[in-house]
N, C-alpha and C positions, 0 to 999 in steps of 0.2 A: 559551346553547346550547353544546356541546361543540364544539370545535373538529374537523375530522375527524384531523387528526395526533396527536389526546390515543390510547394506547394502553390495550386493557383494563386493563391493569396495571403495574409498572414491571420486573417479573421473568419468563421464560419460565423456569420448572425441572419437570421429569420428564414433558414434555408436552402443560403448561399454564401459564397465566399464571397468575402469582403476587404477591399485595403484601403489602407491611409499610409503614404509613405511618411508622411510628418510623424510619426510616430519611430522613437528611437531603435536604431537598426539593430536585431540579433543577431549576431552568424552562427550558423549552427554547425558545429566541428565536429568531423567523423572522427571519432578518440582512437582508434587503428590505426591512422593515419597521421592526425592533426591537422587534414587537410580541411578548408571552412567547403560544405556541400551545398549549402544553402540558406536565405535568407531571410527571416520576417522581420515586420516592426512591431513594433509594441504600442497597446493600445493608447491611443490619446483619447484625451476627456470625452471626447464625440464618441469615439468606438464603445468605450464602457456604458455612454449614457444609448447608446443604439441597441447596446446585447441588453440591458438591464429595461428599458423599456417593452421593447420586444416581446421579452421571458416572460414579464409581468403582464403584456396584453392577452398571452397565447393563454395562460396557463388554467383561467377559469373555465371556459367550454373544453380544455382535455379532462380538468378535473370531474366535468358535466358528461362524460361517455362514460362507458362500463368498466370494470374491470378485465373481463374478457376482451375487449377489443382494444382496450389498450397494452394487453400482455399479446394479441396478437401479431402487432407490430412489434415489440419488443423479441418474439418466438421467430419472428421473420427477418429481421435483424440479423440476431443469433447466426442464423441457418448461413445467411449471405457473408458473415465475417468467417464463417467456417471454410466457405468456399473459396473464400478469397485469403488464407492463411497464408501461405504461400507469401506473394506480394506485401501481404503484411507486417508478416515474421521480418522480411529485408528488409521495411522501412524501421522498423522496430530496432535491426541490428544497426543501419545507418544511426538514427535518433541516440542509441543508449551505447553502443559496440559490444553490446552479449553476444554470446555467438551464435548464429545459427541454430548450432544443433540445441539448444537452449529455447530461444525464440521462436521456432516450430512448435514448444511442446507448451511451451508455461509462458507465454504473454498474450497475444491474439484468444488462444483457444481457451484461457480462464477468464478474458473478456466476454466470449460467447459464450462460457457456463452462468454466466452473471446474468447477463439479456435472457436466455434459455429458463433459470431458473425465476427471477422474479416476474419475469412473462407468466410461468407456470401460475406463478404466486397472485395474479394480478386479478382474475377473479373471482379469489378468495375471500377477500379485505373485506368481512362481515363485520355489523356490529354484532350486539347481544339484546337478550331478554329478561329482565328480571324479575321475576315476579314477587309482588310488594303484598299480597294477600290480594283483595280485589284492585288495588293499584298495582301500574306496573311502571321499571322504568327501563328503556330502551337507550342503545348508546350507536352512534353515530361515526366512523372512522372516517375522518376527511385530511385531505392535503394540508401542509402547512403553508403551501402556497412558492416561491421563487426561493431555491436555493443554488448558494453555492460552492460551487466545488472547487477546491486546490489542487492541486496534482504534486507528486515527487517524481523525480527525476529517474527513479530504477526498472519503475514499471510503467511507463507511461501510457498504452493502451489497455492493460491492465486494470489502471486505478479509473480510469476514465468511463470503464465500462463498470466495473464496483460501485460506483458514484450514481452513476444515471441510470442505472439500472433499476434500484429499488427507491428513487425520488420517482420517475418517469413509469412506474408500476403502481405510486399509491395515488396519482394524478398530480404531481409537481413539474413545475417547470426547474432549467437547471441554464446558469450560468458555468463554464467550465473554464477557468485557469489553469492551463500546464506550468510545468516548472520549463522559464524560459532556457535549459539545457536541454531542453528534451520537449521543442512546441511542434514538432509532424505531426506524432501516432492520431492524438486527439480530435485533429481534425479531419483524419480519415473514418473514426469513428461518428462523427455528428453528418458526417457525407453519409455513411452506411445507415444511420439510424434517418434522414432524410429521405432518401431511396426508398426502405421499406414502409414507408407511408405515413412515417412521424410528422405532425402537421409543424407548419414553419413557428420558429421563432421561440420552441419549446426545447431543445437542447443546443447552447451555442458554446462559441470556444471561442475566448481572446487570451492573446499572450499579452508577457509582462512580467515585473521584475515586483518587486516588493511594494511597489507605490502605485501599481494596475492591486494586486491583493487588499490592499487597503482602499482603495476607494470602493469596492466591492462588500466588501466585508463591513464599511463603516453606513452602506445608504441605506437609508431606512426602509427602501422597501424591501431589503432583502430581509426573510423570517428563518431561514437556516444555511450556517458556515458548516461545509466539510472540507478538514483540512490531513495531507498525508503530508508529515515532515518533521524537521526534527523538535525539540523538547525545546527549546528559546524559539521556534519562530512558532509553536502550538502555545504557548504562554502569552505571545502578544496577541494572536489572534483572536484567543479566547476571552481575555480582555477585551480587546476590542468590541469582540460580539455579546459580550454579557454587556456592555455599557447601553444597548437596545435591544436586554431580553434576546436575543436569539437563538436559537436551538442550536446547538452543535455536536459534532464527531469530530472528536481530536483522535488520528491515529498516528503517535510520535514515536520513537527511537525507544531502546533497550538496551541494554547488557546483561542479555541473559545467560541463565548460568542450563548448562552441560552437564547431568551428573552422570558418572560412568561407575556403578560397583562394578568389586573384583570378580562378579559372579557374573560380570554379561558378558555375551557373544564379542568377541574382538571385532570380525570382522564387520558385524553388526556395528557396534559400538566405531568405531573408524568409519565407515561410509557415513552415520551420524553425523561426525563431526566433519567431516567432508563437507557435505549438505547443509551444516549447519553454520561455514565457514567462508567457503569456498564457490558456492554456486553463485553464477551473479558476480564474481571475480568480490564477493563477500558484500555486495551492497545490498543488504536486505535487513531490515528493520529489526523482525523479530530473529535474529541471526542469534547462535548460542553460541556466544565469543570466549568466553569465561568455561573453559573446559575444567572440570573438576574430574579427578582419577584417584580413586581409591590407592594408597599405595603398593599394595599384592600387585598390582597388574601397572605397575607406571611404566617401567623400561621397556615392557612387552609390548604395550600398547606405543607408546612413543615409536619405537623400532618399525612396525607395520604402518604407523601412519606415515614416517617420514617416506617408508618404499613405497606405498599407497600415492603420494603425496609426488615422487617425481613422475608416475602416469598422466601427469595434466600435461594438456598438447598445447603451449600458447602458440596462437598465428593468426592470420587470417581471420577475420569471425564469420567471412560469409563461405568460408571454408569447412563443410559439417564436420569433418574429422575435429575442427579446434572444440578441445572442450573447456577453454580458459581463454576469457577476452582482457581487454583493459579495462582501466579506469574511466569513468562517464570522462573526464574533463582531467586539463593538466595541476586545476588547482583541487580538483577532489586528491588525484596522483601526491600534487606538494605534501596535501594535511597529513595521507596515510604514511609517504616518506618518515614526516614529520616526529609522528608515535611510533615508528618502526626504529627511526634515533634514540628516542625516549627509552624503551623496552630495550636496547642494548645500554644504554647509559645506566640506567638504574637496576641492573646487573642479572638481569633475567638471562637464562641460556637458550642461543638460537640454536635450533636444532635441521630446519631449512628456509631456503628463500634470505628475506632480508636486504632483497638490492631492487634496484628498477633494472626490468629486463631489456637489455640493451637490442630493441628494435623499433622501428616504424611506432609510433603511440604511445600511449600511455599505461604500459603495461607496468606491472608490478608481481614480481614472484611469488606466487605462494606462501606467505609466512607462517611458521609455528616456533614459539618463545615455548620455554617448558622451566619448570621452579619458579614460574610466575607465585607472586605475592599479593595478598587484598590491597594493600596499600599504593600499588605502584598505577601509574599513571594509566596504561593499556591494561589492567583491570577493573579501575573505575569509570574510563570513557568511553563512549561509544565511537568508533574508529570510521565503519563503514568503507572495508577496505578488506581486504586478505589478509587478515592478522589473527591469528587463534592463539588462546593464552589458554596454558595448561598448567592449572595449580592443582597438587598434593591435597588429600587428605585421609584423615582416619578413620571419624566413625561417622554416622548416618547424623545424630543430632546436631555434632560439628556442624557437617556441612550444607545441615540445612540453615542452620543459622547465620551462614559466613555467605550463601546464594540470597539471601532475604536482606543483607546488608548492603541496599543501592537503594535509589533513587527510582530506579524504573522497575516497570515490572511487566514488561508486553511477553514475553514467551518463557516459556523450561520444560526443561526434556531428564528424562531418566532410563539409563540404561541397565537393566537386572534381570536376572531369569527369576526373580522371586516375584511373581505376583502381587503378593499382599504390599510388600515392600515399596513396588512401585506404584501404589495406588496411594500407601501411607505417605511417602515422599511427595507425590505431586500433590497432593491435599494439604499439606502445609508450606508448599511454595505459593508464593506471591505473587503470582501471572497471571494473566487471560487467555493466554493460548498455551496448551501443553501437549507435550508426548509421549509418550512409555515405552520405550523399545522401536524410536522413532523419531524425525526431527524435520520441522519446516514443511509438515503439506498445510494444503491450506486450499481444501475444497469450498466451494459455493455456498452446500449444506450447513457448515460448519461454523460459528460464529467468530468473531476475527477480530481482536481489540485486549488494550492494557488494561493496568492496574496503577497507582499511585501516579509519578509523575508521565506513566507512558503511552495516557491518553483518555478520552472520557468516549464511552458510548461502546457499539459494535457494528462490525461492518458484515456482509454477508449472513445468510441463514434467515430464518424468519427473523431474528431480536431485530433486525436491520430496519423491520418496517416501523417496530414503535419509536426510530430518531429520523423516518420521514414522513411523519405518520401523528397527525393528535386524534383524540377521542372528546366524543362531545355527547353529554348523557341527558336524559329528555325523562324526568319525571312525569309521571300522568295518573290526575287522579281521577276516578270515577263516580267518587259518590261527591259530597256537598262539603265545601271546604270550612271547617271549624276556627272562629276567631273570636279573640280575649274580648271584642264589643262592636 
């Protein structure tokens, strides 16, 4: 019998699902289990040149409708993946193994904040007026025309509906690439966006490995790459797409730093790093791994997180009591084993976790390392795993300066009952997303992207429309044009 996560096909292009079995097999493993639930193939040269043509035909006459009626579809979308969360959330937990009571709240349902909002958004999209004295000049907001989208593997309905939400809002057509871990969610979402009266050949999905990404990213009709992943495959990409001008959103990986003075709320301050850790069985990009604690409050705080810390319910993930799923895959489980060796070798103190949990999947226990150091291995990389590194320190300037010392710079969080303190602290950290007595939301409204190596552009909120979005300005003169002969 057919599993229910086998999809009709392994392709959604002009509409409709589409296969080619000549194209190399994925099996896609429920990570709970490691049982394989289902199959697609990966696109071959035909499939890529059929979604890329396609994209490119549809995409001038949607750009030619309104903004209004193209956020209408997009608002209608919305509403229909609302209703359908439920069924969603479960493919979502098959595809990635979150659990349930996770995939109810924060994958589907921030898909439909996405559709909902740039629907809202859609027509808006004015230009302006400038008045030149008796000239004036006028500016023009139009599509950039075929873009496309990469997916990562943690949020995969999620980033799918991020992506096409505000390309498919300013009149873009959109190629979409899952990460072939995680190739379902996407194409339930371009089925959802088809239904609510998306004209064909305007949002498509193929799967694929690193060489479907690149021939995407490399043909020249494409005019904008958006990619969700880590910092080595955002460098080639980006590459790639500057070598033909291309617009891009690179949203990659962190090691963001956790500050916690002696002066915040504990319990506050521990759900933090909970959330900042932990949710996601810890696969989450802007993730504040890098726990910094004033030293007043180490033991205290260390003591209540590790009690905190044994209330995680691993099991089941379509089981809503579990609040801790596994690992996407056995080889994401290997790499995190891997630095969880490391961080005992190079003499960090485990304080809980530190083993695979000996059941069904790919689970991984809760870790927290504490006298972590800048120098060690699980504080300069990003893990993307359940691993929380809790380093020591003294004073505010220290440790602003010891958080600004990485490579990336996508989130930071600050935990104080001082006001001033935690507005002066996040103003001299080096991130793009930040929090104050807070950690990892990440509404619609709100803009959503790094800093230095952790990515270029932003995702959600209005900033989102000017990386789907160029302006084009129309000088106009009224009187009689003056010239040197």
């Amino acid at each position: 019998m057919t599993h229910p996560a086998q999809p009709k096909a392994s392709h959604f292009i002009n509409g409709a699902y589409v296969e080619d079995i000549a194209g190399t097999p994925i099996p896609v493993i429920y990570a709970a289990t490691g049982e394989q639930i289902a199959k697609v193939h990966a696109a071959t040269p035909a499939i890529v040149e059929q979604a890329l043509a396609t994209a490119k035909a549809a995409q001038k006459e949607w750009a030619s409708t309104t903004g209004t009626e193209r956020g209408r579809i997009l608002r209608r979308a919305a509403d229909m993946i609302r209703e359908r969360n439920h069924e969603l959330s479960v493919l979502e937990t098959y595809d990635t193994g979150k659990p349930l009571q996770e995939t109810l709240v924060a994958d589907a349902t921030s898909g439909a904040d996405a559709l909902e909002y740039f629907g809202g958004l859609a027509g808006s999209l004015t230009g302006e007026h400038i008045p030149m004295g008796e000239d004036w000049v006028y500016t023009v907001r139009e599509a950039l025309g075929l873009c496309v989208g990469i997916g990562a593997w943690n949020y995969p309905t999620q980033i799918a509906c991020w992506k096409g939400a505000p390309a498919l809002a300013c009149g873009n057509s959109m190629v979409f690439k899952p990460s072939e871990t995680t190739p379902l969610c996407a194409l339930k979402v371009a089925e959802i966006l088809h239904e609510a009266g998306l004209p064909a050949g305007l949002y498509n999905v193929i799967q694929g490995m690193g060489e479907v990404g690149g021939a995407l990213v490399t043909d020249p009709r494409v005019d904008k790459v958006s990619l969700t992943g880590s910092v080595p495959t955002g460098k080639k990409v980006y590459a790639a797409a500057a070598a033909n001008m291309k617009h891009v959103t690179m949203e990659l990986g962190g090691k963001s730093p956790l500050i916690i003075f002696d002066d915040a709320d504990i319990e506050n301050a521990v759900g933090g790093a909970i959330n900042g850790n932990f949710y996601s069985s810890g696969q989450v990009c802007s993730n504040g791994t890098r726990v910094f604690v004033q030293k007043g409050i180490k033991e205290k705080f260390l003591k209540r997180l590790a009690e905190r810390t044994q209330n995680a319910i691993l099991g089941d993930p379509m089981d809503e009591a579990t609040s801790f799923g596994p690992m996407v895959s056995e080889n994401q489980m290997n790499i995190v084993l891997g630095y969880i060796e490391k961080g005992k070798e190079e003499g960090a103190r485990l304080i809980s976790g530190g083993e695979r949990a000996y059941m069904d999947g790919y689970f991984i226990q809760p870790t927290i390392f504490a006298d972590v150091t800048d120098d060690m291995t699980i504080a300069r990389e990003e893990i993307f795993g359940p691993v929380m590194a809790v380093l020591d320190f003294d004073t505010e300037e220290e440790v602003i300066e010891r958080a600004n010392d990485t490579e990336f710079g996508l989130s930071a969080g600050v935990f104080t009952k001082d006001l001033s303190r935690g507005h002066r602290v996040i103003g001299k950290l080096e991130a793009g997303s930040c929090f104050i007595n807070s950690y990892n939301d990440a509404p619609v409204e709100a803009p959503f992207g790094g800093v230095k190596a952790s990515g270029v552009g932003r995702e959600n909120s209005k900033e989102a429309i000017n990386y789907y979005s160029q302006v084009k300005s129309v000088y106009v003169r009224m009187g009689d044009v003056e010239a040197a002969f």
